[in-house]
C-alpha positions in Angstrom: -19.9 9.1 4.7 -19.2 8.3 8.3 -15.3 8.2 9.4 -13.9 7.4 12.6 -11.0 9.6 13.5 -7.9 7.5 14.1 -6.4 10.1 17.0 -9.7 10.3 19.0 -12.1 7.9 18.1 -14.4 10.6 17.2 -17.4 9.1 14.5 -17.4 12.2 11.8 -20.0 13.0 9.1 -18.0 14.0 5.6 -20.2 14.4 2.6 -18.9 12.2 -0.2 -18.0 15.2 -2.5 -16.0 16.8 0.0 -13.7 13.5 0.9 -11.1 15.1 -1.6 -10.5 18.6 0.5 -8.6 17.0 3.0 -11.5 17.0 5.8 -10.1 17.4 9.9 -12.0 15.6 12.6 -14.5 17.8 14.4 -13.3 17.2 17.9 -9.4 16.8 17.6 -8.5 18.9 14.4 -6.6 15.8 12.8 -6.8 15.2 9.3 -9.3 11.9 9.2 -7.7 10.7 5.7 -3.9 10.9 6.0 -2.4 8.9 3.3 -0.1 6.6 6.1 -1.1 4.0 7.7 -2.3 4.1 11.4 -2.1 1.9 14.8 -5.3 0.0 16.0 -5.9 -2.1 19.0 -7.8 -4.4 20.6 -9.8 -0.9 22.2 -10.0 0.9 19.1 -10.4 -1.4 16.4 -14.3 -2.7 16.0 -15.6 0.9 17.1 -13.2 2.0 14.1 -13.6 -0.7 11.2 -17.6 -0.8 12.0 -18.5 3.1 11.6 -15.9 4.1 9.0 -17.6 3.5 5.9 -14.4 3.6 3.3 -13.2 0.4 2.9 -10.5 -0.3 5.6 -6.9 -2.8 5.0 -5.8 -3.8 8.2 -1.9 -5.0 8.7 -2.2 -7.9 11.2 1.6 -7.8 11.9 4.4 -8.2 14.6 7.7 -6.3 15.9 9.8 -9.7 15.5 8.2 -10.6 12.3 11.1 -10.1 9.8 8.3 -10.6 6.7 6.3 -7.9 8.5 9.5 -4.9 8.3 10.1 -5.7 4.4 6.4 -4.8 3.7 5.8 -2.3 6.6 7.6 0.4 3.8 5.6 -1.5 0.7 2.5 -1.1 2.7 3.0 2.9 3.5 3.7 3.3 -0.2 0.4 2.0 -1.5 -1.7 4.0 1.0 0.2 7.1 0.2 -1.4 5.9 -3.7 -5.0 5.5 -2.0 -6.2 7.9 0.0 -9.9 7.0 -0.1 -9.3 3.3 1.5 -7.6 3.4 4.8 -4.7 1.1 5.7 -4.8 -0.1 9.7 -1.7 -1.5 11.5 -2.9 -4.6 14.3 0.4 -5.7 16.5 -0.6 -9.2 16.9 1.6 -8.9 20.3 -0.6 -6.0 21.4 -3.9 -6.9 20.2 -4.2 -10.8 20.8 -7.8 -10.2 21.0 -8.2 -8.8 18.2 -6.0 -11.0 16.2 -7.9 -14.4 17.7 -10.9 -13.2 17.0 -9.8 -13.2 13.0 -8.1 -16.3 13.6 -4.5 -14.8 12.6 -2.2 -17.9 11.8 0.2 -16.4 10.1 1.8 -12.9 10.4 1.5 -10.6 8.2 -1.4 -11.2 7.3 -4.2 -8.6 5.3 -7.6 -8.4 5.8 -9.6 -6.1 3.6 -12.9 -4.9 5.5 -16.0 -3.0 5.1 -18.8 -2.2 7.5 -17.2 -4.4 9.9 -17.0 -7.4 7.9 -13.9 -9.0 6.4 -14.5 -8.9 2.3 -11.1 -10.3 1.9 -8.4 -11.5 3.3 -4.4 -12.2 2.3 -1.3 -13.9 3.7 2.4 -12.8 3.0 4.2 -10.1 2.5 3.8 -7.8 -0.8 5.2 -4.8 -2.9 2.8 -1.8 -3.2 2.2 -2.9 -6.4 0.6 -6.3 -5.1 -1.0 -4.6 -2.6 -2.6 -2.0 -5.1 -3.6 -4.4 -7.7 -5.1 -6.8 -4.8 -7.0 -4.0 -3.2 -8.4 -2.4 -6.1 -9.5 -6.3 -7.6 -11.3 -7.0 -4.4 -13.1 -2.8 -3.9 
């Protein structure tokens, strides 16, 4: 299973049955799958949701986006509950590359990827039980 470190950008090899010992990237020493939800930008994010082979939510959000705050706390809750999907932040203000290349409308918005391609893909904000029960009806 390949995983992209979210501190360095380092592409790391983790056999499947050792995904649940808590493996550290190779270069930095990070854990690669902290439960919490991580920044990516317009640099980091393709190299990221194109190697990493678990499937990867990604938070297209924004700083003024009232909608975005409420769920910002729902959304850390449900990847504390998943540790074997990882859950990506995108500032829309930050990454406008990024976010018009997914033709982001409406903030936030969801996108559930895998392999580089969006599988799915949600508007709105939602509890971490919305979020659960979406992710795991569209994994």
């Amino acid at each position: 299973m390949l995983i992209v470190c979210q501190h360095c950008s380092t592409t790391n090899r983790v056999a499947d049955e050792r995904l649940d010992d808590q493996p550290v990237c190779a270069r930095c020493k990070k854990p690669l799958l902290a439960a919490e939800p991580f920044a990516l930008d317009d640099q980091t994010f393709a190299r990221y949701v194109q190697t990493t082979e678990l499937p990867v939510v990604v938070d297209f959000w924004a700083d003024w986006c009232g909608p975005c705050k409420v769920m910002a706390p729902q959304y850390a809750a449900a990847a504390a509950q998943l540790p074997r999907v990882r859950f990506a932040k995108v500032d829309t203000e930050q990454a406008q590359n990024t976010a018009a290349q997914f033709r982001i409308r409406s903030i936030p918005t969801l996108l559930l990827m895998r392999g580089g391609h969006e599988i799915a893909r949600r508007s709105g904000a939602m509890s971490a039980a919305d979020l659960l029960r979406w992710i795991r009806s569209v994994t």
